[in-house]
BABASE-977857 format. One record per residue (C-alpha): x, y, z; residue in one letter. Coordinates in pm, 1 decimal. Each point is the difference from the previous one (the first is absolute). Example, Ala and Ser with C-alpha at 12.3 -4.5 7.8 and 13.67 -1.06 7.14 Angstrom:
REM residues 2
<rec c1="1230.0" c2="-450.0" c3="780.0" residuo="A"/>
<rec c1="137.0" c2="344.0" c3="-66.0" residuo="S"/>
END
This chain:
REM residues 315
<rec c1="0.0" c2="0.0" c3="0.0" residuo="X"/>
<rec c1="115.6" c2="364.1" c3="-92.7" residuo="X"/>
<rec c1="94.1" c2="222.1" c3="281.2" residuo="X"/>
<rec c1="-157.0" c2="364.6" c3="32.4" residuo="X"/>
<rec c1="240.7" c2="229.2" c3="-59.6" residuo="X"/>
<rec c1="164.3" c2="165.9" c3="299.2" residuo="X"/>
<rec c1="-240.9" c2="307.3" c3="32.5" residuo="X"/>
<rec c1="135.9" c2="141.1" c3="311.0" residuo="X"/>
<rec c1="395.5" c2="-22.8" c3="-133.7" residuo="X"/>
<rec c1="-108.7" c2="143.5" c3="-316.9" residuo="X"/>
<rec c1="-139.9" c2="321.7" c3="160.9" residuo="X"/>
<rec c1="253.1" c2="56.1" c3="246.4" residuo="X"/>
<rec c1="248.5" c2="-31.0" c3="-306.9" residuo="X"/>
<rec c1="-220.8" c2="258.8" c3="-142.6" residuo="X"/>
<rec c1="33.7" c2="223.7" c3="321.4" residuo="X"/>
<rec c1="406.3" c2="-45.5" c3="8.2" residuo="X"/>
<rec c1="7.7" c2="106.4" c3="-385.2" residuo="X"/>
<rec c1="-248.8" c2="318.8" c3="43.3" residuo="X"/>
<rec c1="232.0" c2="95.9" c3="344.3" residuo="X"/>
<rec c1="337.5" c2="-104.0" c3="-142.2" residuo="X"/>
<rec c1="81.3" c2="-116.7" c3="345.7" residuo="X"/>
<rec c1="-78.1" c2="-297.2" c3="216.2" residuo="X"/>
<rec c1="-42.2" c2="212.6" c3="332.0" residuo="X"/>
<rec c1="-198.7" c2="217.0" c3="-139.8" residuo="X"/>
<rec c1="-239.8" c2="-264.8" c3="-147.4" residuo="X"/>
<rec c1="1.4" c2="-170.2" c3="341.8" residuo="X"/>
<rec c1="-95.3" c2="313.8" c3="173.0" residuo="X"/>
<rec c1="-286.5" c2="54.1" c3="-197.3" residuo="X"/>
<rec c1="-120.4" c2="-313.3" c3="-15.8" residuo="X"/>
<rec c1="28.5" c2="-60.4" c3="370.1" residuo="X"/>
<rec c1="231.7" c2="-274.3" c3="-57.1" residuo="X"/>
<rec c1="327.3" c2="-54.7" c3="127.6" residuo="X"/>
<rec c1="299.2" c2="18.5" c3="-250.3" residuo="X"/>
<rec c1="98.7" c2="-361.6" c3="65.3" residuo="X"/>
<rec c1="-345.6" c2="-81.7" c3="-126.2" residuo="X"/>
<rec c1="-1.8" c2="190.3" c3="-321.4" residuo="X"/>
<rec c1="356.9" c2="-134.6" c3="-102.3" residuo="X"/>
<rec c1="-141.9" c2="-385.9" c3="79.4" residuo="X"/>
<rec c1="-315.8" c2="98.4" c3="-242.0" residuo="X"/>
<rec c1="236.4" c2="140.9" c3="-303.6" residuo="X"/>
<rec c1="219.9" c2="-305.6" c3="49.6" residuo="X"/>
<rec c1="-296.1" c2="-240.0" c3="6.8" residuo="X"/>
<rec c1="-110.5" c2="139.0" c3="-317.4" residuo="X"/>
<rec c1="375.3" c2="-2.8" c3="-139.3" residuo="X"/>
<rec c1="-0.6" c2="-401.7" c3="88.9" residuo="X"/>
<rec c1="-354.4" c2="-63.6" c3="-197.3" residuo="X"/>
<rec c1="141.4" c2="182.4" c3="-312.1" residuo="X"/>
<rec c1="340.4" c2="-114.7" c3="32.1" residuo="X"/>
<rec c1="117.3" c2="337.5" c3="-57.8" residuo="X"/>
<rec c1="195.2" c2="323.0" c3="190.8" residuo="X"/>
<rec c1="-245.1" c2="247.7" c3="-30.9" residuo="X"/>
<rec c1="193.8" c2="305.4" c3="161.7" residuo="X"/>
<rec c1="379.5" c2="104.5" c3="-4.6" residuo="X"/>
<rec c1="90.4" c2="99.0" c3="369.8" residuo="X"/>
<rec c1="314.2" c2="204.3" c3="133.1" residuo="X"/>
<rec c1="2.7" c2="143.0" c3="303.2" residuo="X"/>
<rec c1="-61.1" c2="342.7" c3="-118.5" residuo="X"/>
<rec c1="-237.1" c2="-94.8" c3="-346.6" residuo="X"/>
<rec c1="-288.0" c2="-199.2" c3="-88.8" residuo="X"/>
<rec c1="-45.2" c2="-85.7" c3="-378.5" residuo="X"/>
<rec c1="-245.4" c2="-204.4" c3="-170.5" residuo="X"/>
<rec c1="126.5" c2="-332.5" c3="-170.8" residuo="X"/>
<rec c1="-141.0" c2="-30.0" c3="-404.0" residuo="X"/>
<rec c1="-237.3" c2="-309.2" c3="162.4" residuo="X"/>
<rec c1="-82.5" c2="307.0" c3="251.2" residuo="X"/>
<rec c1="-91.5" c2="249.2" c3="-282.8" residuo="X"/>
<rec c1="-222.9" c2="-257.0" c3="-155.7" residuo="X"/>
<rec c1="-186.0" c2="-68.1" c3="351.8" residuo="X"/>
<rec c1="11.5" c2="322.3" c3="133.5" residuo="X"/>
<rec c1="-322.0" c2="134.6" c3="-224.0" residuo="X"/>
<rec c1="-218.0" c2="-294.2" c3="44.9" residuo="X"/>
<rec c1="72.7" c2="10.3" c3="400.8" residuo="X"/>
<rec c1="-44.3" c2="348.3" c3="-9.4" residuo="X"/>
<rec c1="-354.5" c2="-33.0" c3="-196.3" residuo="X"/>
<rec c1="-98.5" c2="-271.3" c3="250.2" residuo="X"/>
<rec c1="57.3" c2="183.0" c3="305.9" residuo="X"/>
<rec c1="-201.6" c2="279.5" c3="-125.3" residuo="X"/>
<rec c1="-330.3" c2="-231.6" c3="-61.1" residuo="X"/>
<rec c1="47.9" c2="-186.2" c3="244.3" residuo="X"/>
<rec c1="-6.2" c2="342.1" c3="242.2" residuo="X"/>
<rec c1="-246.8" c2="160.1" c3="-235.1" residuo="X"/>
<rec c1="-232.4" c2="-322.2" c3="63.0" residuo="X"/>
<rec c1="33.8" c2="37.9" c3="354.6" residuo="X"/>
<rec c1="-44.0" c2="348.8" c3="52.8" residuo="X"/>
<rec c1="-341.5" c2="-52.8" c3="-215.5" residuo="X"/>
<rec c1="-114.3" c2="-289.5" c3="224.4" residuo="X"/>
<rec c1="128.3" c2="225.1" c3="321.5" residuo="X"/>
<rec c1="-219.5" c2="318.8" c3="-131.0" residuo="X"/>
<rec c1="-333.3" c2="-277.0" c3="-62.2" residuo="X"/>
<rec c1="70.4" c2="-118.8" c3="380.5" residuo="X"/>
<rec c1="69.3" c2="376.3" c3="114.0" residuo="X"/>
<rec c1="-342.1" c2="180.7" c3="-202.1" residuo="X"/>
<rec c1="-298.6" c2="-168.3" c3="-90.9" residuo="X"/>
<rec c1="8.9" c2="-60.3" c3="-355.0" residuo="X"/>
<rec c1="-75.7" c2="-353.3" c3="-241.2" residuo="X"/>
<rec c1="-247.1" c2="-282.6" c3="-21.7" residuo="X"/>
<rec c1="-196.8" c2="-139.7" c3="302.5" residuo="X"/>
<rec c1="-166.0" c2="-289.8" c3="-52.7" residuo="X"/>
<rec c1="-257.0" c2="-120.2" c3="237.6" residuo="X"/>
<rec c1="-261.3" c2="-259.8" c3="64.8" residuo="X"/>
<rec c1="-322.2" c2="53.8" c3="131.7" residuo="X"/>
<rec c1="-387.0" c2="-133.9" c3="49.7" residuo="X"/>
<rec c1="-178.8" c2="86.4" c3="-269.1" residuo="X"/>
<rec c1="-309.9" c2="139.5" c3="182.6" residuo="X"/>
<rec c1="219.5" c2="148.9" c3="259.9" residuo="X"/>
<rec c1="221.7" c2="123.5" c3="-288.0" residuo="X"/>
<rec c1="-280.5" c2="196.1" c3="-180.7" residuo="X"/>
<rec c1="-188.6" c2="146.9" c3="290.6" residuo="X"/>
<rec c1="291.1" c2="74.2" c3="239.5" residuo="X"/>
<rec c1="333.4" c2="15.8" c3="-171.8" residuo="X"/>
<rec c1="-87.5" c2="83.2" c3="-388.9" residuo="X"/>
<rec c1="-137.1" c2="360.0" c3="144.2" residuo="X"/>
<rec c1="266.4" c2="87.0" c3="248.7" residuo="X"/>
<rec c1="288.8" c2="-27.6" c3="-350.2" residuo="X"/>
<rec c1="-96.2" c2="373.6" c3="-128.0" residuo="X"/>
<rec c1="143.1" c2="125.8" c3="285.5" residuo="X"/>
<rec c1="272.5" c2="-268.0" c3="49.8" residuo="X"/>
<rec c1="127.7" c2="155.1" c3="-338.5" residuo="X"/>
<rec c1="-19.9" c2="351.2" c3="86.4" residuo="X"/>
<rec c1="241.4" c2="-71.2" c3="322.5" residuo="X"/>
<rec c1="234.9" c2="-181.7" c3="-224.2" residuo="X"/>
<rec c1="-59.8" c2="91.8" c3="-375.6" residuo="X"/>
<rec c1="359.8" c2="-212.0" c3="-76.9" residuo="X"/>
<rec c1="-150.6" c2="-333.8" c3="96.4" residuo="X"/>
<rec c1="-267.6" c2="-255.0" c3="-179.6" residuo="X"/>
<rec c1="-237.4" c2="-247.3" c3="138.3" residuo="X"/>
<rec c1="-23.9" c2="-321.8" c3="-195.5" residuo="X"/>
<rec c1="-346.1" c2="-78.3" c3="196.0" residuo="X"/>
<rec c1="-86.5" c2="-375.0" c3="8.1" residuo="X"/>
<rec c1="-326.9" c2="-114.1" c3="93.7" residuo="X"/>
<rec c1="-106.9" c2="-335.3" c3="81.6" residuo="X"/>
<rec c1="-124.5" c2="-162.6" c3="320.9" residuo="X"/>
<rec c1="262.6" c2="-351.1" c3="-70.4" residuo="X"/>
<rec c1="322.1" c2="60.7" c3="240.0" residuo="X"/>
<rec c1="263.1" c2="72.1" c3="-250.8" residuo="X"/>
<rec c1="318.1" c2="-55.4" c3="79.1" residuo="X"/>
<rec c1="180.6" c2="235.9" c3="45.4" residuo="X"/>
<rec c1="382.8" c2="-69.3" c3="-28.2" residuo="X"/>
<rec c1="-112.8" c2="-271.9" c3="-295.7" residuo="X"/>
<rec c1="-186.7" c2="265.9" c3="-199.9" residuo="X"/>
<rec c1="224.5" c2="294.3" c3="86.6" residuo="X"/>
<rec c1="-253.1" c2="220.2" c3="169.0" residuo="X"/>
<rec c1="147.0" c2="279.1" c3="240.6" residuo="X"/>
<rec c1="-292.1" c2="-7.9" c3="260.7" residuo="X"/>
<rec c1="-368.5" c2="-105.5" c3="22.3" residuo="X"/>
<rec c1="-312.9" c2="29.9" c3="218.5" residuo="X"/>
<rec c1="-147.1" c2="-303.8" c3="149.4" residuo="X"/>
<rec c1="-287.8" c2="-35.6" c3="224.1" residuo="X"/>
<rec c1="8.8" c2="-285.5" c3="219.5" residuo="X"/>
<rec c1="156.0" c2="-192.3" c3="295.2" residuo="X"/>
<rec c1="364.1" c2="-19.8" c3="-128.5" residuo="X"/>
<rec c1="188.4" c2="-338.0" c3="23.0" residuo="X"/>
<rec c1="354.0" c2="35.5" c3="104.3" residuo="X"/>
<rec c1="243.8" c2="17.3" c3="-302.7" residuo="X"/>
<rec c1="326.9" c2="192.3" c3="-49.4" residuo="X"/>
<rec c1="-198.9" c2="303.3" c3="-145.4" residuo="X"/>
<rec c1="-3.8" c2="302.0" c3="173.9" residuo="X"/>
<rec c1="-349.5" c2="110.1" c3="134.2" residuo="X"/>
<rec c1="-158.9" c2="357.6" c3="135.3" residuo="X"/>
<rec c1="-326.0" c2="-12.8" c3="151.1" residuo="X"/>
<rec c1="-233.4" c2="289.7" c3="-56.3" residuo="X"/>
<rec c1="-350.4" c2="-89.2" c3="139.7" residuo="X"/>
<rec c1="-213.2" c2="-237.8" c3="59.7" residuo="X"/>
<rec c1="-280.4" c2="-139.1" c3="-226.5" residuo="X"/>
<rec c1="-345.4" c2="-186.4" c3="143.7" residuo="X"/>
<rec c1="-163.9" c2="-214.9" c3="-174.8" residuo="X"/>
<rec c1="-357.1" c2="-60.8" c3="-6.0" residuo="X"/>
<rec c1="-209.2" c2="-253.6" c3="-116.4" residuo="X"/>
<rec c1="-339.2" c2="151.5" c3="-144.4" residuo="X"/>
<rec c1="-340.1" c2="-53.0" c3="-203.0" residuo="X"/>
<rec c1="-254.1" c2="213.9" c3="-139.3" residuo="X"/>
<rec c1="-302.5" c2="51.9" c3="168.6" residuo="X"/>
<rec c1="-194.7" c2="-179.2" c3="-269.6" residuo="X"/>
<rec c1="197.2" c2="-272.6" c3="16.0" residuo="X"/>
<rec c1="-22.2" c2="-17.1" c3="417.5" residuo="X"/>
<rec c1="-386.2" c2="49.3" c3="-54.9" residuo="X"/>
<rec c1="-32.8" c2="-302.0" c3="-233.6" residuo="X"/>
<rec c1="261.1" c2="-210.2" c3="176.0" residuo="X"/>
<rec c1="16.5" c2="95.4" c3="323.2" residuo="X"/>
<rec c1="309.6" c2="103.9" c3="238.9" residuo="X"/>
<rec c1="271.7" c2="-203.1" c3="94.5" residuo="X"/>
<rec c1="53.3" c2="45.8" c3="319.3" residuo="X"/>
<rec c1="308.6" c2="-295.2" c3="45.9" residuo="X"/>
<rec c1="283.9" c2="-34.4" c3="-257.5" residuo="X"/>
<rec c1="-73.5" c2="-359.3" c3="-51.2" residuo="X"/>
<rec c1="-336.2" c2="91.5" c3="-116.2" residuo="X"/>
<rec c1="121.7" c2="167.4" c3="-284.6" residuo="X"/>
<rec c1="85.7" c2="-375.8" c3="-156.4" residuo="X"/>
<rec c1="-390.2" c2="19.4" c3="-52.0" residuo="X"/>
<rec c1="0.8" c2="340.5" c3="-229.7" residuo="X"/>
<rec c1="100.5" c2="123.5" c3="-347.6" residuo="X"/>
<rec c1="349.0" c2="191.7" c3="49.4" residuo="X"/>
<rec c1="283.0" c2="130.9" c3="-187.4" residuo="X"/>
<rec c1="361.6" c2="-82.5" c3="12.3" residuo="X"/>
<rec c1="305.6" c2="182.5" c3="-82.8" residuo="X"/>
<rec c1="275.3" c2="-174.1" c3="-194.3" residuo="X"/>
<rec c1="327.5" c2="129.1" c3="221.8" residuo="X"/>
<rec c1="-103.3" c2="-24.8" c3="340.6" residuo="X"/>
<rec c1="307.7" c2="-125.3" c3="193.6" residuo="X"/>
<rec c1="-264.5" c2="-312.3" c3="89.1" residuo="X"/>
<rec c1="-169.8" c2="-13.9" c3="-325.1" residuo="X"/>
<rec c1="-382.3" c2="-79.1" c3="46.5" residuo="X"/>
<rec c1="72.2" c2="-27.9" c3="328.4" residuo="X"/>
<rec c1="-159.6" c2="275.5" c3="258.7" residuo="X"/>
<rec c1="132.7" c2="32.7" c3="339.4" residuo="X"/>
<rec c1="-201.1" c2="145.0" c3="334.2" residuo="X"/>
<rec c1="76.8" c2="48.8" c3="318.6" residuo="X"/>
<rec c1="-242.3" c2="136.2" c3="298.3" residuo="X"/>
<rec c1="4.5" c2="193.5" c3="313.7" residuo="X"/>
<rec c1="16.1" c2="-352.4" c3="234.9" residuo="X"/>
<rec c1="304.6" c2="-87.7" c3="-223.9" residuo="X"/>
<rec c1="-205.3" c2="-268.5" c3="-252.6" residuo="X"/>
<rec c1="129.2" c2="-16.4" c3="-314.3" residuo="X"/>
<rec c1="-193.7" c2="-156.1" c3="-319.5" residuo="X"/>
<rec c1="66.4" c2="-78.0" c3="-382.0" residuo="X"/>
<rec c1="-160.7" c2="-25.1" c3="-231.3" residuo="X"/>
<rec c1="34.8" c2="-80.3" c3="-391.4" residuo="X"/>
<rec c1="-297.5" c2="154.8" c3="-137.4" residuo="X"/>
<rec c1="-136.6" c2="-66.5" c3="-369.4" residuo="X"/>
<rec c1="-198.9" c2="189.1" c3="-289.3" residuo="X"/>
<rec c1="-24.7" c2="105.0" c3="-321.0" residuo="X"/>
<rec c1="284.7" c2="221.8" c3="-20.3" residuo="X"/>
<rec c1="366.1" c2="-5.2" c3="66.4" residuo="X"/>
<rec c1="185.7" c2="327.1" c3="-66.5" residuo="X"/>
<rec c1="400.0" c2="94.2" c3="-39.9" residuo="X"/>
<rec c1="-71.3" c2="360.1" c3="116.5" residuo="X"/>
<rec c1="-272.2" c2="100.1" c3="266.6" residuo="X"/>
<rec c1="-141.9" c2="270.4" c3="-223.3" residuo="X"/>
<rec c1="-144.3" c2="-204.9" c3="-224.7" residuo="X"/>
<rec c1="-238.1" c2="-115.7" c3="278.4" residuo="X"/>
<rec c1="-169.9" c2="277.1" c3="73.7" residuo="X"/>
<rec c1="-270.5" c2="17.4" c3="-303.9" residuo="X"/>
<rec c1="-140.2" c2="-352.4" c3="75.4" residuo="X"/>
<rec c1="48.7" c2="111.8" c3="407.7" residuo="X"/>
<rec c1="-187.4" c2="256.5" c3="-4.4" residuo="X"/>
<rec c1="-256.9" c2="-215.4" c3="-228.6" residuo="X"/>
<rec c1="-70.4" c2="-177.0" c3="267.6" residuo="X"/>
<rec c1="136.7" c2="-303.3" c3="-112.4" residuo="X"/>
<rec c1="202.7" c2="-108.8" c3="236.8" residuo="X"/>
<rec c1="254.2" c2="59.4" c3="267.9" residuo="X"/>
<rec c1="354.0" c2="130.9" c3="31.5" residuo="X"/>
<rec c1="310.8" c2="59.9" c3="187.9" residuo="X"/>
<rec c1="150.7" c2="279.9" c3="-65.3" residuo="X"/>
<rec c1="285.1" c2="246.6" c3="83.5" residuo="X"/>
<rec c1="-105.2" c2="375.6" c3="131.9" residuo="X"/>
<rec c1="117.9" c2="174.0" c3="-290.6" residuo="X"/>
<rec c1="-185.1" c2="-204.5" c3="-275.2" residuo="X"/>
<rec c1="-360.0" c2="-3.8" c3="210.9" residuo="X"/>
<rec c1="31.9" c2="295.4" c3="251.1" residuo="X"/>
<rec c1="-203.5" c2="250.7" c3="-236.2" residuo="X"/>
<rec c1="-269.7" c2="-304.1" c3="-25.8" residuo="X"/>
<rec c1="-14.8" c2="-17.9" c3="390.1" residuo="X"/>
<rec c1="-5.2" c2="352.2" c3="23.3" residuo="X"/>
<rec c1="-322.5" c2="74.9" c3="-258.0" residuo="X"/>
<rec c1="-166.4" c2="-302.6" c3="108.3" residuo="X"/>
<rec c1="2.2" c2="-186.5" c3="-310.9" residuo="X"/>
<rec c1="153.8" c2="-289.1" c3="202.0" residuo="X"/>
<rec c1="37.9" c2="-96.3" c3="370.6" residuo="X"/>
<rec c1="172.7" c2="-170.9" c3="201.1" residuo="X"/>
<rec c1="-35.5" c2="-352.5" c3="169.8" residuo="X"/>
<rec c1="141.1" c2="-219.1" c3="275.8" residuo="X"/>
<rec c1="33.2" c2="325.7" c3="201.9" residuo="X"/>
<rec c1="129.5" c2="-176.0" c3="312.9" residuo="X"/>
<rec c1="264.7" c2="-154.0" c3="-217.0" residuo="X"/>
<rec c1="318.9" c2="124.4" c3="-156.1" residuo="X"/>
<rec c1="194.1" c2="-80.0" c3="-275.3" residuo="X"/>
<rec c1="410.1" c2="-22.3" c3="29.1" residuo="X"/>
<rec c1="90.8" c2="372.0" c3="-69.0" residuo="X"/>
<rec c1="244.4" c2="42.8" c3="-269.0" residuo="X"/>
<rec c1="220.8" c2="379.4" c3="-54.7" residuo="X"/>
<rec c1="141.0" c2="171.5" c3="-275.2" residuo="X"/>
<rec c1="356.1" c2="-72.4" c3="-79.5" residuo="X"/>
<rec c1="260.5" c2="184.3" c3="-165.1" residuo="X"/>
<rec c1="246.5" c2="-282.0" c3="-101.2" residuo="X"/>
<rec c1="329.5" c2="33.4" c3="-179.3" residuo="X"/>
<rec c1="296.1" c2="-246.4" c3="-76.3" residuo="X"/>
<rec c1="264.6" c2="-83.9" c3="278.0" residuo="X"/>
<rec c1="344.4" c2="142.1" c3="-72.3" residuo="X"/>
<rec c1="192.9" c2="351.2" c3="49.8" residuo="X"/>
<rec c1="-97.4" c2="373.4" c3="-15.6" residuo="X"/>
<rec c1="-321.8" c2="37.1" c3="-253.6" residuo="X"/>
<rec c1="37.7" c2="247.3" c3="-288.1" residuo="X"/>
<rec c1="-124.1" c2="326.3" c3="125.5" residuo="X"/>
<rec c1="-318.9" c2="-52.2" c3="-271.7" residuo="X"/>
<rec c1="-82.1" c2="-235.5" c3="227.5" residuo="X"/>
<rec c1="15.2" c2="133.8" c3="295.1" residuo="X"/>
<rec c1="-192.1" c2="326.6" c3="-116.0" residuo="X"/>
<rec c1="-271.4" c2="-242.0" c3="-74.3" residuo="X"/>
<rec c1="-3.8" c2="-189.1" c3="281.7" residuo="X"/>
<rec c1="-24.2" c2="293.6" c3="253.9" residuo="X"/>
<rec c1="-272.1" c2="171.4" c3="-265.1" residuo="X"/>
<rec c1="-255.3" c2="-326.4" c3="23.6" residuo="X"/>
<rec c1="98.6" c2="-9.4" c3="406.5" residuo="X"/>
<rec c1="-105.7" c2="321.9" c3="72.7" residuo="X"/>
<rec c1="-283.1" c2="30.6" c3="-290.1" residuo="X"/>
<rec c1="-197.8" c2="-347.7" c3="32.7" residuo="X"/>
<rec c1="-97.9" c2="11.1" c3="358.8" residuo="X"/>
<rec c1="-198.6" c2="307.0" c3="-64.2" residuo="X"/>
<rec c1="-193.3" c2="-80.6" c3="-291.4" residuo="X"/>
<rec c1="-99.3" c2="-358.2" c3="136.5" residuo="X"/>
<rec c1="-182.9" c2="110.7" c3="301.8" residuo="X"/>
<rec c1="-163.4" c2="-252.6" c3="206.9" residuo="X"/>
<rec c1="-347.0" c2="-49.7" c3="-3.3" residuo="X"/>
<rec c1="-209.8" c2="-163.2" c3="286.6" residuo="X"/>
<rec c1="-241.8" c2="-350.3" c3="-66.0" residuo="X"/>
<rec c1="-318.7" c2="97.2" c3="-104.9" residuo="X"/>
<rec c1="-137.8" c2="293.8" c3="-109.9" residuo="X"/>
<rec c1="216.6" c2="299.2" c3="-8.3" residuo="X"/>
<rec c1="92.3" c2="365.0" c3="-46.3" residuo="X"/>
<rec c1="393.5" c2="-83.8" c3="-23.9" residuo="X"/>
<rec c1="142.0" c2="156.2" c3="-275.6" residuo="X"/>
<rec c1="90.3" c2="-262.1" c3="-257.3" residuo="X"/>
<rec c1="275.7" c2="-102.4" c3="-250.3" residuo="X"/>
<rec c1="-64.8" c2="219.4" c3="-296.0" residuo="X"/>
<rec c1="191.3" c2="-17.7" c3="-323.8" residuo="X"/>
END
C-alpha cells in the first residue's frame, strides 16, 4: 500500500524556505529547531535527496529543493487557506444546516419560526427534513433534528426543551354512539387508530394514580405514519386516537374532540434537540440550536385536558 505523503514535513520545509532559516521557522511555528531539522531530513530520506546547502552562516536551496520548494509552498497556503475557512464557519454562523424533524411538528412549530431564523443569520441555510421515521443521523449526515419522545440511551447528544402529554381522545359523536371507556383495557372493544412509529408500535401504555399500569394493542380501520393524518376521520367520529399535544391540542381546545380515560395517563414524551457525538459543533449549528431552544417553548404552550382557553400551537 502507498504511503501519504509526509504533509507535516512538507509544510515545515515550506516554512524553512519562505524564512530562510531554521530558527526562525521553528519560532513561528511553535516548534523547536531540533524538530524542524528532523522534519526536512525526514523528507530528504523519502526523496533520497539533499534538499538545502547549509554553512554556518548561509542557507541555499539544493536543484531537488528548487523543484519542491513551489509545490510545498502552494500546499502550505491551501492547506492554511482551508483552515482558516473552516475556522471563520466555526467562528460566524454561515453554511448548510441540515436537520430532521416531525413532520406535523415541523410545519406547525418549526417551518414558521425559519423567517426569522434567517434574518438573525442571513449567511446560513436550512435543508429542512420532514418525516416522522427516526433518521439517522450520523448515517444520513444530518447536523441536528427534533424528536418527540422518551429517548433511548445512544451516543447522541440530547437537549431537552419541554415536555409533551399525550392524550387519548374521541369525538363526541363517536362517545355518544359508542360509549366512554372508562378502563384502558376496554378500549380492546372499540374502533381506534394507530400510529406507525410509536416506540411500542400498536401498543398503548397507561398508568394511574394507585400506580396500575395497563396495555393495550388496540385495532381499527386505520393505521397512520404521521398523527395528522388522523384527525379528519377523528373528528368524524370514527374512531379513537392517541395522540401527542401538538397534533390534537387545537381539537381539545374547540371541542371537536375530547378526551378519555381521564384518571389515566399516558408515558409523557419531550421535545429533543439531538445532534451527533463528537467535538465543538460548527457555529451554524449552534446558532440553530440556541434559536429552536429559546423559540419552541413559547409557541408550544401547554394546554389543559378538556375544554380550554390555552392558547394553542398555531402555524
Amino acid at each position: 500500500m502507498a504511503k501519504l505523503p509526509d504533509f507535516e514535513a512538507l509544510a515545515i520545509f515550506a516554512k524553512v524556505v519562505e524564512l530562510r532559516s531554521f530558527a526562525g521557522a521553528a519560532s513561528e511555528l511553535a516548534m523547536s529547531k531540533a524538530t524542524v531539522s528532523k522534519a526536512v531530513t525526514r523528507l530528504e530520506e523519502r526523496l533520497g535527496a539533499r534538499l538545502f546547502n547549509r554553512t554556518s552562516r548561509r542557507l541555499a536551496l539544493t536543484d531537488a529543493g528548487h523543484k519542491l520548494a513551489e509545490r510545498a509552498t502552494r500546499l502550505l497556503a491551501d492547506g492554511e487557506a482551508a483552515e482558516n475557512e473552516a475556522l471563520a464557519q466555526s467562528v460566524a454562523p454561515r453554511g448548510l444546516v441540515r436537520l430532521a424533524v416531525p413532520m406535523t411538528f415541523g410545519i406547525k412549530a418549526v417551518a414558521p419560526l425559519l423567517p426569522e431564523f434567517f434574518q438573525a443569520y442571513p449567511e446560513v441555510s436550512v435543508d429542512l427534513h420532514l418525516s416522522d421515521a427516526t433518521v439517522d443521523l450520523i448515517g444520513e449526515g444530518f447536523d441536528m433534528a427534533v424528536r418527540i419522545a422518551r429517548l433511548p440511551d445512544s451516543s447522541l447528544i440530547a437537549r431537552q426543551l419541554f415536555t409533551m402529554p399525550r392524550y387519548t381522545v374521541a369525538a363526541p359523536s363517536y362517545l355518544k354512539q359508542h360509549g366512554r371507556p372508562t378502563h384502558p383495557m376496554h378500549l380492546a372493544e372499540h374502533k381506534c387508530f394507530s400510529y406507525a412509529y410509536l416506540s411500542t408500535p400498536n401498543v398503548w401504555h397507561y398508568t394511574n394514580s394507585a400506580g396500575e399500569q395497563a396495555s393495550v394493542r388496540p385495532g381499527g380501520q386505520l393505521r397512520v405514519n404521521n398523527g395528522e393524518a388522523v384527525m379528519p376521520a377523528l373528528i368524524a367520529g370514527l374512531g379513537i386516537a392517541e395522540l401527542p399535544e401538538f397534533i390534537v391540542g387545537e381539537a381539545i381546545s374547540s371541542g371537536a374532540v375530547e378526551v378519555i380515560l381521564k384518571d389515566w395517563k399516558q408515558a409523557e414524551g419531550a421535545v429533543h434537540l439531538v445532534t451527533p457525538p463528537g467535538g465543538p459543533r460548527p457555529a451554524r449549528v449552534e446558532a440553530l440550536g440556541d434559536f429552536l431552544a429559546a423559540k419552541l417553548p413559547g409557541t408550544c404552550k401547554r394546554r389543559p385536558r378538556g375544554k380550554a382557553k390555552a392558547s394553542s400551537l398555531r402555524a
